[in-house]
C-alpha positions in Angstrom: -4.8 -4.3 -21.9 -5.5 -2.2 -18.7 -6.2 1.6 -19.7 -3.1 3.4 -18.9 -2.9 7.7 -17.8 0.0 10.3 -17.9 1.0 12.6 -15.7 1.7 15.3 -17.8 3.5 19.1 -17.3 2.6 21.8 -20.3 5.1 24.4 -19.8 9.3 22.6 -18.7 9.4 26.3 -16.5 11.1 26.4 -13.2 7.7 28.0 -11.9 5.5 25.7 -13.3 7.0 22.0 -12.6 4.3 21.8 -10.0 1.3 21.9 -12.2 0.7 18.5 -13.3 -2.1 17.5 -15.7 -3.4 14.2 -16.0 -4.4 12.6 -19.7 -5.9 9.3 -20.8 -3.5 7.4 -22.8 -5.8 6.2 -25.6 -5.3 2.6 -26.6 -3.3 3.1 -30.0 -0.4 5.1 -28.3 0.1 2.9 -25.5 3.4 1.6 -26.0 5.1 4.2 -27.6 4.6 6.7 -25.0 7.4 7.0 -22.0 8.8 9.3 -19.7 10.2 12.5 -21.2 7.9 11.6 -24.5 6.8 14.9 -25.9 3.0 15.1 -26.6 0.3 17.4 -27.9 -2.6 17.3 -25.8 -5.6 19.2 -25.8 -5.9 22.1 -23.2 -8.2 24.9 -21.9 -11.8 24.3 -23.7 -10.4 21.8 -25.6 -9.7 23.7 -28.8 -6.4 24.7 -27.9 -3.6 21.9 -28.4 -0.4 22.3 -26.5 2.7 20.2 -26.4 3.7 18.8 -22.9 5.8 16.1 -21.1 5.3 13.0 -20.3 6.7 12.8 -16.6 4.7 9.6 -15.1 2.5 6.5 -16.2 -0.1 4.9 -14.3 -2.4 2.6 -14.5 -4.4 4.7 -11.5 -6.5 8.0 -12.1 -6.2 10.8 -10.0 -9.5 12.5 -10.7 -12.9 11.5 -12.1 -12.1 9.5 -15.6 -15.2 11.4 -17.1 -13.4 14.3 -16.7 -10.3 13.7 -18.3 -8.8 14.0 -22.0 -7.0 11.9 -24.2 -3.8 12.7 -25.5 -3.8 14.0 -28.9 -0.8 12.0 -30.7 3.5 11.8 -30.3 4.6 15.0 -32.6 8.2 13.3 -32.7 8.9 10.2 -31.9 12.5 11.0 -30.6 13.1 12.4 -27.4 13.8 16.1 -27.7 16.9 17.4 -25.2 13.7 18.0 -22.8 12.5 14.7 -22.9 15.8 13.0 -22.0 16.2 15.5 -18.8 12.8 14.5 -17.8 14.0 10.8 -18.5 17.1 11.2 -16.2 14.7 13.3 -13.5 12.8 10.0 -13.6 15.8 7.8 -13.2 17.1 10.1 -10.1 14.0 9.8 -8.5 14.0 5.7 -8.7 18.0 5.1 -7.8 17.9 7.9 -4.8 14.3 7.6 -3.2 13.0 11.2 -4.6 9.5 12.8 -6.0 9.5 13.1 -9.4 9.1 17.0 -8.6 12.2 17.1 -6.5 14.4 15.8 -9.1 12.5 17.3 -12.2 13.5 20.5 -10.2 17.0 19.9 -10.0 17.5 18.8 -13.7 16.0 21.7 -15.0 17.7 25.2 -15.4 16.2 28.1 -13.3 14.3 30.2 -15.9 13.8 33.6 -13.3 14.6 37.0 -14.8 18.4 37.5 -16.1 20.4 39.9 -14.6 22.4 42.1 -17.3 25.7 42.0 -15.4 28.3 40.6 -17.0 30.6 38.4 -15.1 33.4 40.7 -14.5 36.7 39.4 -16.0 38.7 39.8 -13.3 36.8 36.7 -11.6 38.1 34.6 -14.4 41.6 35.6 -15.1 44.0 33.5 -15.4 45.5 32.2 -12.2 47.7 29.3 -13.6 50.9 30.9 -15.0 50.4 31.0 -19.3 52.7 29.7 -21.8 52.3 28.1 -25.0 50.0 25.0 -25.7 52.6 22.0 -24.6 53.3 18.5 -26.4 51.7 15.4 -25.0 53.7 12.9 -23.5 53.9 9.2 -24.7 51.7 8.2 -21.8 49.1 10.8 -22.8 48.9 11.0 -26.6 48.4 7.0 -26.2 45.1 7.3 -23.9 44.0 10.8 -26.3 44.7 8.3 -29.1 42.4 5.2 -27.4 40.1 7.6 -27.0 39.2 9.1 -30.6 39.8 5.7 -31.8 36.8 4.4 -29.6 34.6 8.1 -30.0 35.1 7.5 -34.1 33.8 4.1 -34.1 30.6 5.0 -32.4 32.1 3.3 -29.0 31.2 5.1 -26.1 32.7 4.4 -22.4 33.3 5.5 -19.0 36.8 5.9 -18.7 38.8 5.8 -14.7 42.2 7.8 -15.8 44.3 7.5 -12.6 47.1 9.5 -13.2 49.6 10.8 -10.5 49.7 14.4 -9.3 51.2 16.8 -11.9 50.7 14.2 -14.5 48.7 16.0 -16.7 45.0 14.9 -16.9 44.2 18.2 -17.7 45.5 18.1 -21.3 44.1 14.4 -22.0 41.1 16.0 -21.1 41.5 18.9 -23.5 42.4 16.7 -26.2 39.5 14.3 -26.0 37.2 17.6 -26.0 38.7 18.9 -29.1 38.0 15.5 -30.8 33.7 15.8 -30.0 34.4 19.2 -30.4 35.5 18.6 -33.9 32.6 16.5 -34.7 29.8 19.0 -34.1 29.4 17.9 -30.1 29.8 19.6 -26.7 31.5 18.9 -23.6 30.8 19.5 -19.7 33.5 19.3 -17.4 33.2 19.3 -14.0 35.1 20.8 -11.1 34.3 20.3 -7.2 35.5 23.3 -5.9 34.7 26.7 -7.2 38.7 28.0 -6.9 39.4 25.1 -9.4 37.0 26.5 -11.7 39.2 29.6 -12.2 42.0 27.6 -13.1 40.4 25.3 -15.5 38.6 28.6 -17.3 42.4 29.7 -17.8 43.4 26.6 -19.2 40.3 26.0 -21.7 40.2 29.6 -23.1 43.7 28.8 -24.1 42.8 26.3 -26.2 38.6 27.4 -26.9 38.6 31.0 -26.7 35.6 32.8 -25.8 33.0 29.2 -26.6 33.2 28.3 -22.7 30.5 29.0 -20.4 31.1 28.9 -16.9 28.6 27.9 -13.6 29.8 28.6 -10.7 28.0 28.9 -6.7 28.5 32.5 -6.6 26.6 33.4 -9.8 23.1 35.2 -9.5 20.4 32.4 -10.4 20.1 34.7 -13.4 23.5 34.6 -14.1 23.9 30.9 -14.3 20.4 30.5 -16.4 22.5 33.1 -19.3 25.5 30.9 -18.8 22.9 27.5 -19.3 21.1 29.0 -22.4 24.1 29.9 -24.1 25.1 26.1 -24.2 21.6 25.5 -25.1 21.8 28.1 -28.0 25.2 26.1 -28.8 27.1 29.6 -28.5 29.7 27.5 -26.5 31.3 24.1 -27.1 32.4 23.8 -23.7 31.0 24.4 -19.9 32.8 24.2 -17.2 31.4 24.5 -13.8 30.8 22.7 -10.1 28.1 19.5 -9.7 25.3 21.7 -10.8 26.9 22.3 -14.0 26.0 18.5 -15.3 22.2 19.6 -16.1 23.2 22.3 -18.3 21.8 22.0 -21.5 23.8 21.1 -24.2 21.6 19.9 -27.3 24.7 17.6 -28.7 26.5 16.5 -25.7 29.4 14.4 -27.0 31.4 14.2 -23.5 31.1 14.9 -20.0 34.4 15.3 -17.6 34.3 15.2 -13.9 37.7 16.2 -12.5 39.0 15.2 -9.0 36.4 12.9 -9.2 37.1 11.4 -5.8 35.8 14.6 -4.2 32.4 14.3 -1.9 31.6 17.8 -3.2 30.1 15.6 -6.3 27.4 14.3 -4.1 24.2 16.2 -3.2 23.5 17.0 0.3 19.7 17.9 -0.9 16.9 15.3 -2.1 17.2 13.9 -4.5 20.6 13.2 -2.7 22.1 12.2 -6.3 25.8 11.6 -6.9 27.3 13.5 -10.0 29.4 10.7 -11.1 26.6 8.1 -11.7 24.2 10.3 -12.8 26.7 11.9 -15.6 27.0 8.1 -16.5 23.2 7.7 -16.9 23.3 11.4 -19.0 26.0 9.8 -21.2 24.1 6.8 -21.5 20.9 8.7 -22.3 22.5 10.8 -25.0 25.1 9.0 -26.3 28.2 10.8 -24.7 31.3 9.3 -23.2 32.4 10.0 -19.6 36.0 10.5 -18.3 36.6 10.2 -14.6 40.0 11.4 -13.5 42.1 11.8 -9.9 45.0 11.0 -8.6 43.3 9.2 -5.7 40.0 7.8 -7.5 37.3 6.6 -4.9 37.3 2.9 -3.9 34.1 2.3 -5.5 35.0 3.7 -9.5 38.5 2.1 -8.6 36.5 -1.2 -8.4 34.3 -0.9 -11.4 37.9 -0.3 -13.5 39.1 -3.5 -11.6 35.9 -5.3 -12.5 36.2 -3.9 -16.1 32.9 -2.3 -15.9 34.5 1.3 -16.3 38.1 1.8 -18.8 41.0 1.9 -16.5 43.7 4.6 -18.0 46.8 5.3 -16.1 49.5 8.2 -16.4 52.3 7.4 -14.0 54.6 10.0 -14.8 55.0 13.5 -14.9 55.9 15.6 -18.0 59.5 16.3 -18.6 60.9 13.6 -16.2 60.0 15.9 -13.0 60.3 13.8 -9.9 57.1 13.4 -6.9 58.2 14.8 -4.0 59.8 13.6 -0.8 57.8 12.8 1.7 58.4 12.2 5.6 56.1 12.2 8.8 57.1 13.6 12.1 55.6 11.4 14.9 54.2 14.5 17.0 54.4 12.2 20.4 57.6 12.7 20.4 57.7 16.0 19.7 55.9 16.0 22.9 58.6 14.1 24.7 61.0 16.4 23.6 59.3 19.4 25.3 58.1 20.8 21.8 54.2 21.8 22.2 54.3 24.4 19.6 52.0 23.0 16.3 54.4 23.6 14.4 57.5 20.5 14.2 61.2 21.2 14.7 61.7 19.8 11.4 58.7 22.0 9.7 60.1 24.8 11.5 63.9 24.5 9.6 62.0 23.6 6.5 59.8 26.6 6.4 62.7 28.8 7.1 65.4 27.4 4.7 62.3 27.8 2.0 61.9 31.3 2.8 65.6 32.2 2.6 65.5 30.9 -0.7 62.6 33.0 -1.8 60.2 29.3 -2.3 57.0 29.2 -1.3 55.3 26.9 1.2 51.2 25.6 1.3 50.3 24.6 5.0 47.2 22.6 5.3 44.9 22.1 8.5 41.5 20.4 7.4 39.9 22.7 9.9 38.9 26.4 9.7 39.0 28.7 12.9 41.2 29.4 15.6 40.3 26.2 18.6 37.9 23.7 17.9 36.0 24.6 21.3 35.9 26.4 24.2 36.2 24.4 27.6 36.7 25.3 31.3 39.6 23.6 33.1 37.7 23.8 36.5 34.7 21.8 35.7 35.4 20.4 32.7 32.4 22.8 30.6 32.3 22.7 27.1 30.3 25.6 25.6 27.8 24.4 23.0 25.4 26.1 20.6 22.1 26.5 22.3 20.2 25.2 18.9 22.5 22.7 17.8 24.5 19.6 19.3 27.7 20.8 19.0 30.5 22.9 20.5 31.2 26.5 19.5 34.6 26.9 17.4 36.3 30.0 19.1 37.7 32.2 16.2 40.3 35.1 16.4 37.9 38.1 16.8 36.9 37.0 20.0 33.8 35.6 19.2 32.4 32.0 19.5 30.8 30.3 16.3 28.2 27.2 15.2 29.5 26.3 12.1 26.3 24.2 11.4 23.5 27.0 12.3 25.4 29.7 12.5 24.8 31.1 15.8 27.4 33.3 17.4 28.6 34.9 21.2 31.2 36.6 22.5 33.6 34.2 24.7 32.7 34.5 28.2 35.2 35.4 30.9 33.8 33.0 33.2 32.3 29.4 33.2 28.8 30.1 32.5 28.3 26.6 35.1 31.1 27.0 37.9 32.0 30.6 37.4 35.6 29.8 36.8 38.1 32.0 35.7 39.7 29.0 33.6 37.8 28.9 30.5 39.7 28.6 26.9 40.1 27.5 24.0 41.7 24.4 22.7 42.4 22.6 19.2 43.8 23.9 16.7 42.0 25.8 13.4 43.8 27.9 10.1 43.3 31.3 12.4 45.5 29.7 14.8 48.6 28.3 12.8 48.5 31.6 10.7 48.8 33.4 13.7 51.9 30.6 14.9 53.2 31.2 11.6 52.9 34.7 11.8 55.1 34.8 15.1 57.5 32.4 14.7 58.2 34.3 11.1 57.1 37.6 11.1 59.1 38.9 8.0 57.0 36.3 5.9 53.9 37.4 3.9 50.9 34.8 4.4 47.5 34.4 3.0 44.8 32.0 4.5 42.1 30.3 2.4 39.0 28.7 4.0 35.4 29.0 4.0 36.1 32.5 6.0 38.2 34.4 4.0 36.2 33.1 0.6 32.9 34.2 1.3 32.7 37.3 -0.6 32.4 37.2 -4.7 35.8 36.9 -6.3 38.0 36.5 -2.9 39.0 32.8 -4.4 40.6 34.1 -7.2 42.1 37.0 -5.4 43.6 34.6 -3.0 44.9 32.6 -5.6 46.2 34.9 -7.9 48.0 37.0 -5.1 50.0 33.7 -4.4 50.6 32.7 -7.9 52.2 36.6 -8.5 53.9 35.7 -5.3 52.6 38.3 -3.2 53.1 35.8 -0.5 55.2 33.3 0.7 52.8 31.2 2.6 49.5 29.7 2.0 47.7 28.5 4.7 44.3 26.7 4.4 41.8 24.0 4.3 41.1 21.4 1.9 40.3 23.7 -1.1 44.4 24.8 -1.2 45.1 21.4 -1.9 43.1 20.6 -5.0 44.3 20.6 -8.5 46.0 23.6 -8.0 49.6 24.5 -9.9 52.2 26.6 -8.3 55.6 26.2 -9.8 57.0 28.3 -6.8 55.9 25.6 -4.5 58.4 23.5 -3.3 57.1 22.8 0.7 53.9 21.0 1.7 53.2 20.6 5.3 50.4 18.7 6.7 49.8 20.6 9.9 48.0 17.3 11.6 46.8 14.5 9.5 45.0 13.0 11.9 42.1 15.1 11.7 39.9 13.2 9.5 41.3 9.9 10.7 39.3 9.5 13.3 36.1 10.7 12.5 32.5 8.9 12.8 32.9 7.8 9.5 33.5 4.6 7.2 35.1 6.5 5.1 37.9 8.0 7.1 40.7 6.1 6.1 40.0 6.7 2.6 39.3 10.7 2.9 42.8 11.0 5.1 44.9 8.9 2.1 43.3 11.4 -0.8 43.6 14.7 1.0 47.4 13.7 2.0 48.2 12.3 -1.1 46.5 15.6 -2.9 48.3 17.8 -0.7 51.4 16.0 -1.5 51.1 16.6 -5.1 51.5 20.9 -4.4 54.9 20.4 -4.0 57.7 20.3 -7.0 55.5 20.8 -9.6 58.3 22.6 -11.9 61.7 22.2 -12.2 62.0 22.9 -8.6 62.1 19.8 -6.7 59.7 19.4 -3.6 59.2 18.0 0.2 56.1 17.3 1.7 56.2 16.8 5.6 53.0 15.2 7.5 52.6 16.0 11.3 50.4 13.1 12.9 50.3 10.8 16.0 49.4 8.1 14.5 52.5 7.6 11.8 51.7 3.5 11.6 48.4 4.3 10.4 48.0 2.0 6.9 46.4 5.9 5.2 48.8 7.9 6.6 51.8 4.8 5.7 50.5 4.6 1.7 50.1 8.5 1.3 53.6 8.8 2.5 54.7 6.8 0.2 51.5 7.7 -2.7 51.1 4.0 -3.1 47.2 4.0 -3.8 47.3 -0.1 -4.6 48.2 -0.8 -1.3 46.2 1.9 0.2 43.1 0.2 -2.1 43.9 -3.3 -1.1 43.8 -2.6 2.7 40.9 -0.7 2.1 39.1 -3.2 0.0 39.7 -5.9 3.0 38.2 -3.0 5.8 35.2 -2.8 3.7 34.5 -6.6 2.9 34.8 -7.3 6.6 32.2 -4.7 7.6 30.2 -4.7 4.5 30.6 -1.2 3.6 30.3 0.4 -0.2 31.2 -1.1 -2.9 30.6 -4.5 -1.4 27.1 -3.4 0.2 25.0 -0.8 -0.9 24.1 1.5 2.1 20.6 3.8 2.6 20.8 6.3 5.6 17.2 7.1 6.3 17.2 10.8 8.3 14.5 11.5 10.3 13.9 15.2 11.7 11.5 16.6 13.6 11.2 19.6 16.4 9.1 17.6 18.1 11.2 15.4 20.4 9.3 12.8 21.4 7.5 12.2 18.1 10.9 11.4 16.2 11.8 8.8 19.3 8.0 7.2 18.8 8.0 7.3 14.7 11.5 6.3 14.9 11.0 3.2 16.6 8.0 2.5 14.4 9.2 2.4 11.1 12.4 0.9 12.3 10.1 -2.3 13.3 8.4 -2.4 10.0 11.6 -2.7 8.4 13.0 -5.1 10.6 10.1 -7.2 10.1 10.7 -6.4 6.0 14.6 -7.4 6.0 13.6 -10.9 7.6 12.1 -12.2 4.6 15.2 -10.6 2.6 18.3 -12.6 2.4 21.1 -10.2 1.8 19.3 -6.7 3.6 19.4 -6.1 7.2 18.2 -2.7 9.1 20.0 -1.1 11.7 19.1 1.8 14.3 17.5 3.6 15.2 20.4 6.0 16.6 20.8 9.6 17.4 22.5 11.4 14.3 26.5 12.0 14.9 25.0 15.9 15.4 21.9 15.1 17.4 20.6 18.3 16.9 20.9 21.2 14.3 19.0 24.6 14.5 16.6 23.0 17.3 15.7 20.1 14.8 16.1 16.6 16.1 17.3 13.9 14.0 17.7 10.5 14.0 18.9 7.6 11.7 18.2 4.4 10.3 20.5 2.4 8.4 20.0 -0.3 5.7 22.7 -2.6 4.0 22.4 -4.9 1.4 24.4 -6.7 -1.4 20.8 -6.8 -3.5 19.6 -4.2 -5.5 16.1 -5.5 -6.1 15.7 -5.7 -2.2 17.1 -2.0 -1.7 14.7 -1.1 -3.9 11.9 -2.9 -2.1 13.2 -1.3 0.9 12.9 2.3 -0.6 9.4 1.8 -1.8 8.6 0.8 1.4 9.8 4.2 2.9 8.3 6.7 0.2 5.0 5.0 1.5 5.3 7.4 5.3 4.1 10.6 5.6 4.1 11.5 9.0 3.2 15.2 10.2 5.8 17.7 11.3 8.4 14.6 10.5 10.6 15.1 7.6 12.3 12.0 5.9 15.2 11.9 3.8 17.0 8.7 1.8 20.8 8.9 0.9 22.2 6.0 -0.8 25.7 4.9 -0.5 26.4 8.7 1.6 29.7 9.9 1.5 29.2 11.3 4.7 27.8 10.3 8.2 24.9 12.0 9.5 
């Protein structure tokens, strides 16, 4: 048996995940220690025995073997909540192409100095309208009843509950949680916007009290480490929070909830680029806890793992109380056009909008992008003004100023073509500044409230926002995707869709799929009560197969056409998919290593059957905050050869050249 060595951390601090000790595994303990074991090893002078983690085993020292210790022995055979973070850490690391530190890092609660501020309450008041605890349906108490079933018979699943808008997922949820609950165990549920973690707080303290802890993105790192070692203290039975919120650490996690699971929010955007969903899978898996995945629009790939019976497929297909989905139409903007209308707002949203207000109803307008015109162009020459550190155009926004919404870089509009000196320079597209200014004119007796990334950014603005509209201090909401998420407004009875085409036609794979959830979401605002509700999409492209099912919230024939787009160009979930980002400052290095590793895993893929590599490309945004970036791509139906792939890449370092893996993105680079 070859002698064996762990890497080996003393103190599980946020500080101190850096300092790594190496140990000799002596010959009786191999095979009973793994990743995340707990060990007592000696340390200092060698009279001094601490306890550490195992985070690594190797059968290659790092330093002189003369030099290093033995471990002492395994205190506990079982793996201590620590031990099983440090297990998933290791697990990230291997499915997303990661260092160990990097995902031992992001698994681990910040332990910095707490802040004694209380989280003031009006940030978490209620902003769903209260009344008592309701009955469940037939449809509901039969998947709660599934449930406990499975949970008391020691059978633990992943559960897909596709349940139509205004459904009710919410109180399954709450039911199942109650059941662990009862049983000594804890629950995480998870949210991807921060708004919706308002509304869910209003809905669990109804039912939990005070024993829910709540993680949100505008906490104080201090803040959310309280909130993290109350569940760790098991002073709460239930937290509720964003992706983050999946690490916290409960020490009896029964069952873990990710809400609107279709969301991209739910993937990280930082290495190790993780995805909530199939790490909280692996959590569950580690600790014995169930997983419930719910939308009304479920992602093609956990749609296919219910159709291949890997995950539980649950359905609710009505709503409470017999209450009816709304209607739906599409105006065909081109021939708005012929008719002479060039306002962005339809004759028939127009009427809509104003028989709404007469009846003192409120209306949600959505426009997937913030601002007032996507860019600033010159009709003389043709000029578009671009950020002078990044590859894009400026978005022009109401104040008169011009702004990067990837750097951050801002100017004042010019008043003349910086290139021809024309006087003919302005803005075009369309942004939320811009329609609440249309709708602002076109009814100026109307109270309206906008919600986007601009009007959010100060602590406690999203639940002003919402509240104000729920106590109807406004008859018109007007924002981006986060207005149309999970949100219940009885008042509601108009949606319009401002111009669905926005996401259609983006550089994505994905597109199709991103336009059917946000219009079908959207849709679901409407006629949530007794009131019934209309939903009206704007688009040019009304014979669009997304834009066709959402108008008709048939997600099986959205699915299947879907299904058939991604088998023909071997997209996810019939390929896996690695983007491999390069970025450098340094131009002409990122062309020449580029090219480079793009040959070496050409020459790779050739003695692969199922893996071929693709690129290298500029990035979609060539260039953010004066960093260059390119992109390689990798597909493959085989996991192994992925892998194989990924090992491959973790071997470059190249100076000045950083390198990032995402597997199966949910966005394009």
């Amino acid at each position: 048996m070859s002698q064996k060595y762990a890497d080996i951390i003393i103190d599980i601090s946020h500080e101190a995940v850096d300092r790594t000790f190496q140990y000799i595994i002596p010959e009786e303990l191999q095979g009973s220690i793994e990743i995340g074991q707990q060990v007592l090893v000696p340390f200092g002078n060698g009279k001094t025995e601490r306890k550490g983690y195992v985070i690594n085993i190797t059968d290659k020292p790092s330093y002189d073997v003369d030099k290093l210790k033995s471990i002492g022995c395994i205190p506990d055979k079982s793996l201590a909540l620590e031990g099983k973070m440090i297990k998933l850490a290791a697990w990230m690391k291997e499915k997303y192409g990661s260092t160990m530190i990097n995902a031992l890092k992001t698994v681990m609660p910040v332990k910095e100095k707490v802040r004694q501020v209380a989280i003031k309450s009006q940030e978490v008041e209620y902003v769903i309208e209260k009344g008592p605890v309701e009955e469940l349906s037939y449809e509901q108490k039969s998947l709660v009843d599934e449930f406990v079933k499975d949970y008391n018979t020691g059978i633990l699943r992943t559960y897909l509950l596709r349940g139509i808008t205004g459904s009710g997922k919410t109180e399954v949820y709450i039911e199942c949680i109650k059941n662990v609950i009862s049983q000594g165990k804890q629950a995480i549920v998870l949210v991807p916007e921060i708004a919706l973690t308002y509304q869910n707080v209003a809905r669990f303290k109804q039912h939990f009290g005070e024993r829910v802890a709540i993680i949100n993105s505008k906490q104080s790192k201090g803040e959310k480490y309280r909130e993290f070692m109350r569940a760790n203290q098991q002073s709460v039975d239930v937290v509720i929070g964003p992706r983050s919120a999946l690490f916290a650490p409960c020490k009896n996690l029964g069952l873990i909830v990710i809400d609107e699971e279709h969301d991209n929010a739910y993937k990280s955007e930082q290495t190790p680029c993780y995805h909530a969903r199939e790490t909280a899978i692996e959590r569950g898996r580690l600790e014995g806890a169930s997983v419930i995945l719910g939308s009304a629009t479920p992602t093609i790939e956990s749609y296919c793992m219910a159709k291949l019976g890997t995950y539980r497929l649950w359905e609710l297909k009505e709503r409470p109380k017999g209450a009816e989905l709304s209607k739906v139409s599409v105006v065909d903007m081109r021939q708005e056009l012929r008719l002479g209308n060039r306002s962005i707002i339809s004759k028939e949203l127009h009427d809509l909008i104003e028989d709404r207000l007469s009846k003192k109803e409120q209306i949600m307008l959505f426009l997937n992008r913030r601002g007032y015109n996507t860019f600033v162009s010159c009709r003389e020459c043709g000029e578009v003004i671009k950020c002078p550190k990044c590859d894009v155009s400026l978005s022009l926004h109401n104040n008169g100023f011009m702004m990067c919404h990837y750097c951050g870089y801002i100017e004042r509009h010019p008043k003349e073509c910086p290139k021809c000196k024309s006087k003919l320079i302005g803005g075009f597209g369309t942004g939320t500044e811009k329609v609440e200014e249309e709708i602002n004119k076109l009814f100026p007796a109307a109270k309206t409230l906008r919600m986007d990334k601009d009007t959010t950014t100060k602590k406690g603005a999203y639940s002003k926002i919402l509240t104000d509209f729920l106590n109807h201090k406004a008859d018109i909401l007007v924002g981006t995707q986060m207005i149309v998420k999970g949100h219940d407004f009885s008042n509601v009875t108009l949606v319009g869709v401002i111009l669905a085409d926005m996401s259609l036609f983006a550089n994505d794979y994905r597109s199709g799929e991103i336009t059917f959830d946000l219009l079908t979401q959207a849709a679901g605002r409407a006629g949530r009560s007794e009131k019934s509700g209309q939903v009206l999409i704007q688009t040019y492209q009304p014979e669009h197969y997304a834009i066709m099912s959402a108008a008709k919230q048939d997600y099986e024939g959205f699915y299947d056409m879907e299904m058939s787009y991604r088998r023909l160009l071997r997209y996810p979930p019939v390929y896996n998919m690695m983007v491999i980002l390069m970025e450098s400052e340094n131009e002409n290095k990122l062309i020449a290593a580029s090219k480079g590793i793009f040959k070496e895993l050409s020459e790779l893929a050739k003695g692969m059957d199922n893996t071929r590599a693709i690129g290298p490309s500029d990035a979609t945004i060539s260039k953010i905050n004066n960093v260059y970036r390119k992109l390689i791509y990798i597909k493959s139906s085989d996991e192994y050869e992925l892998k194989k792939m990924m090992d491959k890449i973790e071997e470059y370092n190249i100076e000045n050249i950083n390198i990032t893996l995402d597997v199966n993105p949910v966005k394009m680079y």
